[in-house]
Residue frames as qw, qx, qy, qz and C-alpha x, y, z in Angstrom:
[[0.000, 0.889, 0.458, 0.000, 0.00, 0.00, 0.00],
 [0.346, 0.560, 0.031, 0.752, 1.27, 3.45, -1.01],
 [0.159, -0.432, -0.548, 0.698, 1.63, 5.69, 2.40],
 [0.060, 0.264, 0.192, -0.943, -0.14, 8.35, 1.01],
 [0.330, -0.308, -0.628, -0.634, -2.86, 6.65, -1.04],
 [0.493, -0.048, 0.337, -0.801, -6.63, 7.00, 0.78],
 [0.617, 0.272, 0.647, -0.356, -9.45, 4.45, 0.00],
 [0.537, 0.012, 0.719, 0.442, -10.52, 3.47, -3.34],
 [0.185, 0.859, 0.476, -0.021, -12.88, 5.94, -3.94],
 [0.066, -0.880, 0.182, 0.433, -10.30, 8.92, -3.38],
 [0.599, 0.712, -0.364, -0.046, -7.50, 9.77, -6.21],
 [0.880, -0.340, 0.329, 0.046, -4.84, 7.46, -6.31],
 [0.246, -0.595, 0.637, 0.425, -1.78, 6.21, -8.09],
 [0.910, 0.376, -0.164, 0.063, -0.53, 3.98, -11.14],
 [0.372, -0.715, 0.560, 0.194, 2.72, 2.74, -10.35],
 [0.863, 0.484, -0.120, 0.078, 5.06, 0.82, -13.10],
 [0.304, -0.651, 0.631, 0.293, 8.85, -0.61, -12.12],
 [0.897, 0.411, -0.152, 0.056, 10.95, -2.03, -14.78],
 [0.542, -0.476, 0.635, 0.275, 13.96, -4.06, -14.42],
 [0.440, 0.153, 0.802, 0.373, 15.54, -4.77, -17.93],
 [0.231, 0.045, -0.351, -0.907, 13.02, -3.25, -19.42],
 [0.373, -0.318, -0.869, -0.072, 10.31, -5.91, -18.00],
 [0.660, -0.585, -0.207, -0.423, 7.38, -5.22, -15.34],
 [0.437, 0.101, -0.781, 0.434, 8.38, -6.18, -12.00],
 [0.050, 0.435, 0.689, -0.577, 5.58, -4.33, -10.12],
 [0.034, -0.328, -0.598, -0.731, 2.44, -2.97, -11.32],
 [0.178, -0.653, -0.611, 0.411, -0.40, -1.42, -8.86],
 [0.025, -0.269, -0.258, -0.928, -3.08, 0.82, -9.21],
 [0.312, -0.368, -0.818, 0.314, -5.43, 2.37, -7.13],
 [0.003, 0.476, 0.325, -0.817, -8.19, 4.94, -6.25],
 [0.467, 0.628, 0.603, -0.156, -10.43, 6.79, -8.58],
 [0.473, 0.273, 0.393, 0.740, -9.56, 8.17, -11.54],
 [0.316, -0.386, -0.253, -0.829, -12.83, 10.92, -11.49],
 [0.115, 0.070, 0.776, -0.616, -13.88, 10.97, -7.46],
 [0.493, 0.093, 0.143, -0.853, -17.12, 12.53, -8.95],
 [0.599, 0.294, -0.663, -0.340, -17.88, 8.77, -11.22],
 [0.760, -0.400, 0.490, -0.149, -16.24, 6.77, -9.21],
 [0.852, 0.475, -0.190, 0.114, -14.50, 5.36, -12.30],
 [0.756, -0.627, 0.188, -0.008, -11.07, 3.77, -11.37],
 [0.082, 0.715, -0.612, -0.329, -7.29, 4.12, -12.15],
 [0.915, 0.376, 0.130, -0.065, -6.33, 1.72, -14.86],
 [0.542, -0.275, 0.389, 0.692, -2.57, 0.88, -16.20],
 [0.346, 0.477, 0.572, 0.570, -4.25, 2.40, -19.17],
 [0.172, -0.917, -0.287, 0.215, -5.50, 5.78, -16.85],
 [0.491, 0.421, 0.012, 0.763, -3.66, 9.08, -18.35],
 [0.316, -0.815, -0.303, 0.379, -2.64, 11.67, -15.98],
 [0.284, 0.915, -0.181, 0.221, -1.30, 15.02, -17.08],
 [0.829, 0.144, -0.270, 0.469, 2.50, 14.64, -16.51],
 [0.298, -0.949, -0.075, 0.072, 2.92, 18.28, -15.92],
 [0.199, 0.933, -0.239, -0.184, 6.74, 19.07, -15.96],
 [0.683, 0.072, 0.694, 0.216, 7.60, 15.42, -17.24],
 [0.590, 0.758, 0.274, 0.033, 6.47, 16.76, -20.25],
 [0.035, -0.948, 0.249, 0.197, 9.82, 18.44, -20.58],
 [0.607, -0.118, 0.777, 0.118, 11.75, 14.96, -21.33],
 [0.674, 0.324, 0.606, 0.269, 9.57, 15.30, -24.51],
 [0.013, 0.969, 0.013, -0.246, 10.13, 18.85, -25.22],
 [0.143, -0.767, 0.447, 0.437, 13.77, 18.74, -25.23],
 [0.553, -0.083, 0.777, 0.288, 13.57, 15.68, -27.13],
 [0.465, 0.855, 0.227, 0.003, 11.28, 17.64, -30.13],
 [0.105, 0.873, -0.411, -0.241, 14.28, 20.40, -30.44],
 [0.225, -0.804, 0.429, 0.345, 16.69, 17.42, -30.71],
 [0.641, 0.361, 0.655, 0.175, 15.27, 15.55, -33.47],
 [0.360, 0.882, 0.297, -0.069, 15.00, 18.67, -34.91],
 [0.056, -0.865, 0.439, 0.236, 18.52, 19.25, -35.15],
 [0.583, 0.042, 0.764, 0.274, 18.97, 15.43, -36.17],
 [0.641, 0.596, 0.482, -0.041, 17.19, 17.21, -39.01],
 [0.495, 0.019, 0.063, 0.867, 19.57, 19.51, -39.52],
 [0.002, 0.796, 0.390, 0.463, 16.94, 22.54, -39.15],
 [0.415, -0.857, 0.156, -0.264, 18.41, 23.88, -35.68],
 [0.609, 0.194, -0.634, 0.434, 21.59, 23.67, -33.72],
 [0.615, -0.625, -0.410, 0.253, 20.92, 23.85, -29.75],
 [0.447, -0.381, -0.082, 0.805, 23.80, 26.79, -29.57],
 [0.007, 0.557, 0.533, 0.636, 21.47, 28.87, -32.04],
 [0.253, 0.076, 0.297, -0.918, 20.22, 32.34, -30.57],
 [0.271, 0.522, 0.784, -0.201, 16.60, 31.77, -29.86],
 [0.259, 0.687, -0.127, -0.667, 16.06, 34.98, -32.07],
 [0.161, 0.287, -0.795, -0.510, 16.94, 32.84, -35.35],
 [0.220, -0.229, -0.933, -0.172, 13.66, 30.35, -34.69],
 [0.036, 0.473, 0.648, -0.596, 11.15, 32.18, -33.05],
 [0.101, 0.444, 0.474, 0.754, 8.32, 33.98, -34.98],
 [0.418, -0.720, -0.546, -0.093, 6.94, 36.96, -33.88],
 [0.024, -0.934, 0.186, -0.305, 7.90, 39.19, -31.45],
 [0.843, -0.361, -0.314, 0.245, 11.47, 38.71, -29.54],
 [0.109, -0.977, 0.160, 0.087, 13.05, 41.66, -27.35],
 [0.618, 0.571, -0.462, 0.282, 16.55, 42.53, -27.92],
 [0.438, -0.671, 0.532, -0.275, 17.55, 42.47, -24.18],
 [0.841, -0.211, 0.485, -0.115, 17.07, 38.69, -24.51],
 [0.682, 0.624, -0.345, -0.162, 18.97, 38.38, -28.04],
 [0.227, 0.606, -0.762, 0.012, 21.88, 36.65, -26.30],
 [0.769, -0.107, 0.582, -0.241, 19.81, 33.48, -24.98],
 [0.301, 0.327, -0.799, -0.405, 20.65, 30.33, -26.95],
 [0.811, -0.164, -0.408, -0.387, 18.25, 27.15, -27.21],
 [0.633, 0.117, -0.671, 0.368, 20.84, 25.51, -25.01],
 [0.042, -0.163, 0.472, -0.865, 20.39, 28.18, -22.21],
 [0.678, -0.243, -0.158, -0.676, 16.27, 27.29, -22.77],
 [0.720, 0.201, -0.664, 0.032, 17.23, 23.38, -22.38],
 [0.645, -0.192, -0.618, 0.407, 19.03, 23.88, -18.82],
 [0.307, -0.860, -0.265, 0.309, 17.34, 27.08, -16.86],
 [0.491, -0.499, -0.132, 0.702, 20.10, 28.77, -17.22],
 [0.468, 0.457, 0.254, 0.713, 18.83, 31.42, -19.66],
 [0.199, -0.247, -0.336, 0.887, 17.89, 33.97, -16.91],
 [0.424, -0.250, -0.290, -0.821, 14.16, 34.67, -18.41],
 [0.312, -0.053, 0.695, -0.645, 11.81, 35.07, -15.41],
 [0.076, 0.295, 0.952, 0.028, 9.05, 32.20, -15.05],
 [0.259, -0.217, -0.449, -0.827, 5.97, 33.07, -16.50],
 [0.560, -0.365, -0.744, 0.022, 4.24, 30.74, -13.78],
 [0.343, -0.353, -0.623, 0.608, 5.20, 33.07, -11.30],
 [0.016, -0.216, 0.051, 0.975, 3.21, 35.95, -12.67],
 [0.241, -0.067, -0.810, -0.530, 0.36, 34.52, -13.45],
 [0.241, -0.234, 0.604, -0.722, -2.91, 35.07, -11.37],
 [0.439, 0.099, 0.856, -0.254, -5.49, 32.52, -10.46],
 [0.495, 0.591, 0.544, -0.332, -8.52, 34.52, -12.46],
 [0.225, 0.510, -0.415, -0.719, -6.57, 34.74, -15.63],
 [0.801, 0.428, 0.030, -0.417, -7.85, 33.39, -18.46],
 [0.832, -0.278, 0.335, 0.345, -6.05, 30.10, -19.63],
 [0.173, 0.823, -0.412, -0.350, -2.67, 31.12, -21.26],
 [0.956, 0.236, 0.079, 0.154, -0.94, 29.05, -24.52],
 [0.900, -0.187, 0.057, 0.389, 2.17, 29.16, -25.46],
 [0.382, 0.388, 0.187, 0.818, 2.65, 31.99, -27.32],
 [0.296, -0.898, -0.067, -0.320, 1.20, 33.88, -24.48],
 [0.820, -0.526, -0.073, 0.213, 4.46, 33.19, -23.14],
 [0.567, 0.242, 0.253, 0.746, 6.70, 34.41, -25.91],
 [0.113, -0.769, 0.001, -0.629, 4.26, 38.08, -25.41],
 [0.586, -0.795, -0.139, 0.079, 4.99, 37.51, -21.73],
 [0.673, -0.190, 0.198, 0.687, 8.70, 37.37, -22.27],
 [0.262, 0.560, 0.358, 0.700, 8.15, 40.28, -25.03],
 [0.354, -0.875, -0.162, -0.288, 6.69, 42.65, -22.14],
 [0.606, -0.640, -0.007, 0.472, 9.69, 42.11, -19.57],
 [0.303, 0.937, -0.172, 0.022, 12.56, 44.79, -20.18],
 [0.059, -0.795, 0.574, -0.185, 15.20, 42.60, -18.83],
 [0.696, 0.000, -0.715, 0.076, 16.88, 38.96, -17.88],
 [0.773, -0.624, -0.018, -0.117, 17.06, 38.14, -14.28],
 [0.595, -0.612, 0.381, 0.355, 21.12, 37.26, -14.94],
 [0.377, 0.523, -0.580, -0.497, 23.24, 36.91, -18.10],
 [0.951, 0.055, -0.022, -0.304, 22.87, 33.66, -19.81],
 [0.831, 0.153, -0.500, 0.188, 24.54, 31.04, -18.58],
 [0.080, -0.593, 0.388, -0.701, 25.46, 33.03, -15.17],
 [0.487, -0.101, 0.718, -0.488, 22.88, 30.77, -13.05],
 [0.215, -0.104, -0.907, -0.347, 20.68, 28.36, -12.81],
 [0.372, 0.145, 0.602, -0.692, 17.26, 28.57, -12.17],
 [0.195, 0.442, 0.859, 0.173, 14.15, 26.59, -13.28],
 [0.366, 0.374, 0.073, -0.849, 11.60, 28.34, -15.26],
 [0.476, 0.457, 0.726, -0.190, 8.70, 27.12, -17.21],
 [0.445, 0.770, -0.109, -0.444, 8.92, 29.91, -19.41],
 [0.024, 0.562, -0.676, -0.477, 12.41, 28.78, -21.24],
 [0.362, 0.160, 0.902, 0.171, 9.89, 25.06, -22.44],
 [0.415, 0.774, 0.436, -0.198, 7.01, 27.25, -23.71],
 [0.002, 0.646, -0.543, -0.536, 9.65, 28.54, -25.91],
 [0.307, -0.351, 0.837, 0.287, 11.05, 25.73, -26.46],
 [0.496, 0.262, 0.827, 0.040, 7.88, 24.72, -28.28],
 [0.241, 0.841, 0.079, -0.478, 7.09, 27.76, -29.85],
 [0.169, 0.572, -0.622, -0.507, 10.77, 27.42, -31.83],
 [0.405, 0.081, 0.903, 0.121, 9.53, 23.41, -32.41],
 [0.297, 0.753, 0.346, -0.475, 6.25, 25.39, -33.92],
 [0.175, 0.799, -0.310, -0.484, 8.38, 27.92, -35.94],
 [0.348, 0.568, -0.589, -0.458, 10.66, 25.88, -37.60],
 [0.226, 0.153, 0.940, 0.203, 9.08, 22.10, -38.28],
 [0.146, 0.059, -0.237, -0.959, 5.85, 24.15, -39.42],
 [0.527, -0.457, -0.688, -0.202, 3.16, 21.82, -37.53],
 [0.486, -0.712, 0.116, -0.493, 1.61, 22.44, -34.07],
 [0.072, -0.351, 0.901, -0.244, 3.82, 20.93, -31.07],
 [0.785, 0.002, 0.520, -0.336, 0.79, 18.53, -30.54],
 [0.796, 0.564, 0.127, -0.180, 0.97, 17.22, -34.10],
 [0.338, 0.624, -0.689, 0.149, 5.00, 17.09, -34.04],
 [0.337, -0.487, 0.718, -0.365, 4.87, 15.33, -31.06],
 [0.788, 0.245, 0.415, -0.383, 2.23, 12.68, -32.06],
 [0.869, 0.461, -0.098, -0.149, 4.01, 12.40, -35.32],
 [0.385, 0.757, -0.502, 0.162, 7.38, 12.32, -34.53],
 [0.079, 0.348, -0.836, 0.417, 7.46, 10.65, -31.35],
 [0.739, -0.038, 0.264, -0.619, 3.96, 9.62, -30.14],
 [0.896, 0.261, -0.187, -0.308, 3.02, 7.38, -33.22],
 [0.434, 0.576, -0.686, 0.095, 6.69, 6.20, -33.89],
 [0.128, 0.208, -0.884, 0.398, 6.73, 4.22, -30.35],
 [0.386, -0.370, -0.805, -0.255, 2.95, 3.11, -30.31],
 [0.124, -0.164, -0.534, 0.820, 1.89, 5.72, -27.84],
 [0.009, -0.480, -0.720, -0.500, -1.20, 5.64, -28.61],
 [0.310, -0.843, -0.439, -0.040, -3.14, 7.38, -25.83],
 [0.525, -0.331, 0.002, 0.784, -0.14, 10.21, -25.41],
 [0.286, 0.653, 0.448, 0.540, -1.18, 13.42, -26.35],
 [0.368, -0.118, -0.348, 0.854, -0.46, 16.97, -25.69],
 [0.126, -0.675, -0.721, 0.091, -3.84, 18.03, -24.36],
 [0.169, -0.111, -0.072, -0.977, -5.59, 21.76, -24.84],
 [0.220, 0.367, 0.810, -0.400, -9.13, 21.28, -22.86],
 [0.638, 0.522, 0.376, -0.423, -12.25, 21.43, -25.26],
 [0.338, 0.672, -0.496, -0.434, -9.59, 20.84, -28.66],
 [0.477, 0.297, -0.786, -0.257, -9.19, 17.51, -28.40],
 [0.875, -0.241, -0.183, -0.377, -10.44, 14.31, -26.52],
 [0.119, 0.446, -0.855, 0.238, -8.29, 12.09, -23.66],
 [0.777, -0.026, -0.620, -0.104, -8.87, 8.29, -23.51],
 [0.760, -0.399, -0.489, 0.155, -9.32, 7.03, -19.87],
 [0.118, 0.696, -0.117, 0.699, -8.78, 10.48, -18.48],
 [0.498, -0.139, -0.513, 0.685, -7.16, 11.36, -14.82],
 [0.285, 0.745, -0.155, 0.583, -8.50, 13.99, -13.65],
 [0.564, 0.086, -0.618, 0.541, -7.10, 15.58, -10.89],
 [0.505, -0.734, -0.408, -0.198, -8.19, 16.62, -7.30],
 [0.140, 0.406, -0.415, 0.802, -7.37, 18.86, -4.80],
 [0.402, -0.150, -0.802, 0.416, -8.39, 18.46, -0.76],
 [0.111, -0.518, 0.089, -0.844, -11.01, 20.42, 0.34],
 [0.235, -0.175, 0.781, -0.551, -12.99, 20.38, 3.89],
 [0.773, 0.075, 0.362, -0.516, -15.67, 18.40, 2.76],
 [0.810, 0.179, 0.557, 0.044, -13.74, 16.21, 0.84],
 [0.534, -0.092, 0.541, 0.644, -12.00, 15.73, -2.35],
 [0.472, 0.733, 0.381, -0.307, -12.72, 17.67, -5.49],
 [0.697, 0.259, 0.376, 0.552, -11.98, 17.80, -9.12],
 [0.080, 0.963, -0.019, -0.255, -9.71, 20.60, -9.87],
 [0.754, 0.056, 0.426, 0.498, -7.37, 19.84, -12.69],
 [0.419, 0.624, 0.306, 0.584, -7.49, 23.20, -14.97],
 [0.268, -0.554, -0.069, 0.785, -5.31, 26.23, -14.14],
 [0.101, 0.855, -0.128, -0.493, -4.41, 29.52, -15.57],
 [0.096, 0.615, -0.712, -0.326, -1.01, 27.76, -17.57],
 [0.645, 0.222, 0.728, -0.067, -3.17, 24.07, -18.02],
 [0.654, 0.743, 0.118, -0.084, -2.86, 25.20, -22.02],
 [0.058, -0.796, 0.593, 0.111, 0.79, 25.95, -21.91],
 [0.934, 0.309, -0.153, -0.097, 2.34, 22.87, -23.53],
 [0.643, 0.524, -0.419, 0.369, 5.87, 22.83, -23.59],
 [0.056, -0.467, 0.681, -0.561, 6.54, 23.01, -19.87],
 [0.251, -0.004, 0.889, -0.383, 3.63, 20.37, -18.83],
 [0.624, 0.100, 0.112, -0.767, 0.91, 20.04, -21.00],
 [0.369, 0.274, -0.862, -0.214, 1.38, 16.11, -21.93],
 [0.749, -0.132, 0.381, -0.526, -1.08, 13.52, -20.63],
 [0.425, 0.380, -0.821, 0.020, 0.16, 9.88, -20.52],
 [0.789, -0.472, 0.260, -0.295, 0.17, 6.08, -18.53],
 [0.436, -0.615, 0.625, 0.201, 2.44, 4.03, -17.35],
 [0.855, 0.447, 0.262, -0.028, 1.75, 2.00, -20.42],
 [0.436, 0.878, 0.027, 0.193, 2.86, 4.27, -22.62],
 [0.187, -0.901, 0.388, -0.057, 5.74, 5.47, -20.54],
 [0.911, -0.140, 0.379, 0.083, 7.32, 2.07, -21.12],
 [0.670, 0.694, 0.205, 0.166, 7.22, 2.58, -24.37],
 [0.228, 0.896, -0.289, 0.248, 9.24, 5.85, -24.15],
 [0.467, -0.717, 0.512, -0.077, 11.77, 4.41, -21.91],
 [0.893, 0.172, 0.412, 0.051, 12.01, 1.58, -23.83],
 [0.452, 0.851, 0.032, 0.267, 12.77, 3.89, -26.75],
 [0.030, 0.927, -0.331, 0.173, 15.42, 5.94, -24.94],
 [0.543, -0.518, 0.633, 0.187, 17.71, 2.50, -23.64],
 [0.705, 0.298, 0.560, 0.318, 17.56, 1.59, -27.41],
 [0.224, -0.294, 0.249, 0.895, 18.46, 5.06, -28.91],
 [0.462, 0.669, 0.582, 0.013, 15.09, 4.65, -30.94],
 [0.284, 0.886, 0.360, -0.072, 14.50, 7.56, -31.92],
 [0.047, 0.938, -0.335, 0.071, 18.04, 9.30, -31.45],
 [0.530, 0.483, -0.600, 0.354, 21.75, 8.11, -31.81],
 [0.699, -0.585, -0.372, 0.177, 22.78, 7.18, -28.21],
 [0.510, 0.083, -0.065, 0.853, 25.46, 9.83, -28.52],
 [0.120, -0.505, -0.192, -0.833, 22.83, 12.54, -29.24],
 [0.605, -0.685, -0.318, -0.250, 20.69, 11.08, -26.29],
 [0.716, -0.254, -0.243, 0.603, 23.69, 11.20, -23.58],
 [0.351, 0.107, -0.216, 0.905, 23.38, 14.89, -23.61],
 [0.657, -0.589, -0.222, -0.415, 19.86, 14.88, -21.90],
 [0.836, -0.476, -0.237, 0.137, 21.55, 13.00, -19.25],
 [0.674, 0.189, -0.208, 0.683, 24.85, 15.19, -19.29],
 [0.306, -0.645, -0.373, 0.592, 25.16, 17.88, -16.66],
 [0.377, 0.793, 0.161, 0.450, 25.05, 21.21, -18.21],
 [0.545, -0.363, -0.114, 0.747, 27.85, 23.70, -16.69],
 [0.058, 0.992, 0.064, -0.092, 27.73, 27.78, -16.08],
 [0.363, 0.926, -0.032, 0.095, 29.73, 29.91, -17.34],
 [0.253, -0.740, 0.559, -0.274, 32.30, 29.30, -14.66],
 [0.523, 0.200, -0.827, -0.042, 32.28, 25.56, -15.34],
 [0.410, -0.003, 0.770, -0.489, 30.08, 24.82, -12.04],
 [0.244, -0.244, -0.708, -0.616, 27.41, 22.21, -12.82],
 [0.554, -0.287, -0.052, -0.780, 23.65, 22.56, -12.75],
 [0.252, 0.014, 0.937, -0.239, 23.19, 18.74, -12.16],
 [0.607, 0.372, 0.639, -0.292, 20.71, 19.32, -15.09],
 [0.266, -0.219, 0.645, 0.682, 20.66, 18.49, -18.47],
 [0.284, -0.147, -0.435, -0.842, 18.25, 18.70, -21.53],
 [0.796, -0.200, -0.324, -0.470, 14.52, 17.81, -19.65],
 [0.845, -0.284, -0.449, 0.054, 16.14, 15.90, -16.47],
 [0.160, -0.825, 0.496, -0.216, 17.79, 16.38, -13.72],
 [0.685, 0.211, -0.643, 0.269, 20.96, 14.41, -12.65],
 [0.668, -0.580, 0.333, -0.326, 21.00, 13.64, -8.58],
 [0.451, 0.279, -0.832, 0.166, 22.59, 10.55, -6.84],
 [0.702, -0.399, -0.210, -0.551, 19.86, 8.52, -4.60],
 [0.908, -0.315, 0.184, -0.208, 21.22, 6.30, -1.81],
 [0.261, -0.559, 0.565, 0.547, 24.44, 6.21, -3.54],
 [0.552, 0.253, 0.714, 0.347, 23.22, 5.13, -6.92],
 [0.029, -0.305, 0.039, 0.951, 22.53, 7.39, -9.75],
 [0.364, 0.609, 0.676, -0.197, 19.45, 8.60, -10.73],
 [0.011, 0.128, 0.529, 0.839, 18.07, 10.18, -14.15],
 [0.033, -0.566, -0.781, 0.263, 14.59, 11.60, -13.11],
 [0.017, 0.189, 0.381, 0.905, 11.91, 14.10, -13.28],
 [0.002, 0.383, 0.759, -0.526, 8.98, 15.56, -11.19],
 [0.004, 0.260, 0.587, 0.766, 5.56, 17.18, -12.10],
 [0.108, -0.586, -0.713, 0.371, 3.28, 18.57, -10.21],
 [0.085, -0.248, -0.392, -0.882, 0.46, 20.59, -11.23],
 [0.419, -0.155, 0.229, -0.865, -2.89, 21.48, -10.15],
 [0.914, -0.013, 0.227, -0.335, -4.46, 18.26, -8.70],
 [0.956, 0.252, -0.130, 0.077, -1.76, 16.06, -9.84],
 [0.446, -0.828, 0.333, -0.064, 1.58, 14.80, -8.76],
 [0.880, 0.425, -0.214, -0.016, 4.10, 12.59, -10.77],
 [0.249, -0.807, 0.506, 0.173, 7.98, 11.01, -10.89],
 [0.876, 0.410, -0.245, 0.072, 10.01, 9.17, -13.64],
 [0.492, -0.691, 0.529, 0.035, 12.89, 7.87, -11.79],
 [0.867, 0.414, -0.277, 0.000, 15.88, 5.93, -14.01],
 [0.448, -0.684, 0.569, 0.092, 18.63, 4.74, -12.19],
 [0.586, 0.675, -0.409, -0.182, 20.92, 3.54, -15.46],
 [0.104, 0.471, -0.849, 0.215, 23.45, 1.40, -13.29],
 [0.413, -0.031, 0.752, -0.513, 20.85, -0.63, -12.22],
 [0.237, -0.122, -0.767, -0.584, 18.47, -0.87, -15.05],
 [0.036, -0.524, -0.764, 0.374, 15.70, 0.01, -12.71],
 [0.001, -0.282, -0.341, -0.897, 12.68, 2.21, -13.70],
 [0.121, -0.291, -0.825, 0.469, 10.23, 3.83, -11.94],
 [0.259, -0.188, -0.175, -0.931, 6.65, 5.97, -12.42],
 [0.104, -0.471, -0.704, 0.521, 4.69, 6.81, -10.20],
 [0.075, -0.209, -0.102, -0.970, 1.68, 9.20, -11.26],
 [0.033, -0.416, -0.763, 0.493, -1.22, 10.50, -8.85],
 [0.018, -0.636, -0.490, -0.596, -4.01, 12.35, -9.45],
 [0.474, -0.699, -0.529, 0.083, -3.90, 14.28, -6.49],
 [0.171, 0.793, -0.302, 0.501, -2.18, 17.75, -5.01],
 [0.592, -0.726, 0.291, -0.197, -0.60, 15.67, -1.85],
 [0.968, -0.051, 0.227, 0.097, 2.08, 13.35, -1.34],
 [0.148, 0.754, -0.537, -0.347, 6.01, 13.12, -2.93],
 [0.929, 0.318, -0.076, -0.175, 6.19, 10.61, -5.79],
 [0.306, 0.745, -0.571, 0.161, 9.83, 11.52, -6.17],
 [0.116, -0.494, 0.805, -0.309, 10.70, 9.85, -2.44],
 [0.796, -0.082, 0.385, -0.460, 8.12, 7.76, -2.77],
 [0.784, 0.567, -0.246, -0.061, 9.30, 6.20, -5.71],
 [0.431, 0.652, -0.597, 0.180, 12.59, 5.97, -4.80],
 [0.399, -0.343, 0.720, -0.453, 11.70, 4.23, -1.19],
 [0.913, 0.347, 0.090, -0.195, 9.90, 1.29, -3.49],
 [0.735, 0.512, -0.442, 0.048, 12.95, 0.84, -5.50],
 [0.156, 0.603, -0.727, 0.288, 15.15, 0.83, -2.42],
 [0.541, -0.241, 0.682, -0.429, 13.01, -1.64, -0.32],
 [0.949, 0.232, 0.032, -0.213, 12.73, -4.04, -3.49],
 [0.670, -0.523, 0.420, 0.319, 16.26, -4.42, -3.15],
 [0.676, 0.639, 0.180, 0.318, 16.96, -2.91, -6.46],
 [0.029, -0.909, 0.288, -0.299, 19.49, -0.44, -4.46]]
């Protein structure tokens, strides 16, 4: 039993380890839609939230497999539209690993706006008058530098990121129910949604302000599927293994310190083992892909709920199956 799952009625989890690439545990539990009573399924899709960033960076770097973009490319060369000059000296690479010093759009962003897409992020970024540091100076997470990031996918493959993503990577690895979701545009199979605690009990609150933003979290997925993509990424599927080894490669400031993140992951060391991983949490939901590479152990863990840490939760599973 998950410590922080509730009864079967409340939201609940999918969990999915692989060893090898194989199953080794599988468990699901709680209600997909408290208000139904319909119930999580290995086949249940929760919004990933800022998982979704794994497939982000991985759009840009097909897209240089295409030769149409190089990652050290000012964003200014792939963006349509407006882009200020203060910010002329960011490079896709700086989007990739925080460290381009454009302030998070999330944090500016009040409850009773109306929902914003991506290219309301590119006019948010168009309205500031400044960076927050030069690029490559710090690190700091922002949400804004993925809604870019999809914006330049946008610009220069000339399809919508949903419709790159689906064709380029979705279809290709039989992800069938994977889709980067816009509420009333399209339609999600065995939908999650998600819930937040209130005093009388649970309730379904899954759509923010930035719940349209794509490119920093707008992906809905199950552990199914997520196999798939993991599957894909210890076989180089889609990308060289050379090309994929710099998702997993620290990125380093200016001064040669590293971030301890690289294109869409971050790089940590769990219990002494290292981990390749990624958290998400969004309104009513609460996720963690955990890869520990030296092992060949895989973990996901998504909830539908705004309580609980997948991350340690995940990572106390792997260590009490004696995969640590």
């Amino acid at each position: 039993m998950l410590c922080f799952l509730l009864a079967m009625l409340d939201p609940g989890s999918a969990l999915l380890i692989l060893r090898d690439g194989k199953p080794i545990q599988t468990k699901v539990e709680g209600a997909a839609d408290v208000e139904s009573g319909r119930r999580i399924t290995a086949k249940t899709n929760f919004r990933l939230a800022s998982v979704t960033k794994q497939f982000t960076a991985t759009a840009i770097l097909l897209l240089a497999k295409d030769g149409k973009l190089s990652i050290d490319d000012p964003v200014s060369k792939h963006v349509s539209g407006s882009w200020p000059a203060y910010a002329n000296g960011v490079t896709i690479r700086h989007l990739l690993t925080h460290t381009s010093g454009l302030r998070d759009y999330d944090e500016n962003v009040p409850e009773t706006s109306a929902q914003l897409t991506d290219s309301d992020v590119q006019a948010f970024v168009a309205r500031q008058t400044s960076l927050l540091f030069a690029p490559g100076e710090q690190y700091r997470y922002s949400n804004t530098g993925y809604a870019i990031l999809a914006r330049i996918v946008e610009h220069t493959s000339k399809q919508a990121f949903p419709a790159f993503l689906k064709t380029r990577i979705f279809k290709p690895l039989g992800m069938k129910n994977t889709v980067a979701h816009i509420e009333g545009a399209d339609t999600i199979k065995h939908r999650a949604y998600g819930h937040s605690r209130t005093a009388t009990g649970w309730k379904r609150n899954d759509q923010s302000a930035t719940s349209a933003v794509l490119g920093d979290g707008g992906i809905y997925s199950n552990v199914i599927d997520l196999a798939k993509w993991i599957r894909a990424l210890d076989r180089c599927t889609l990308l060289d293994c050379a090309t994929l080894q710099q998702s997993w490669t620290s990125a380093k400031l200016n001064d040669g310190t590293p971030t301890n993140y690289g294109f869409g992951w971050r790089l940590e060391t769990r219990d002494g083992a290292s981990v390749i991983s990624h958290t998400g949490e969004t309104r009513g939901f609460r996720n963690a892909l955990l890869r520990y590479p030296d092992k060949k152990l895989v973990v996901i863990l998504l909830t539908n709920r705004n309580e609980g840490t997948p991350a340690a939760e995940a990572a106390r599973l792997v260590k009490e199956s004696g995969g640590l």
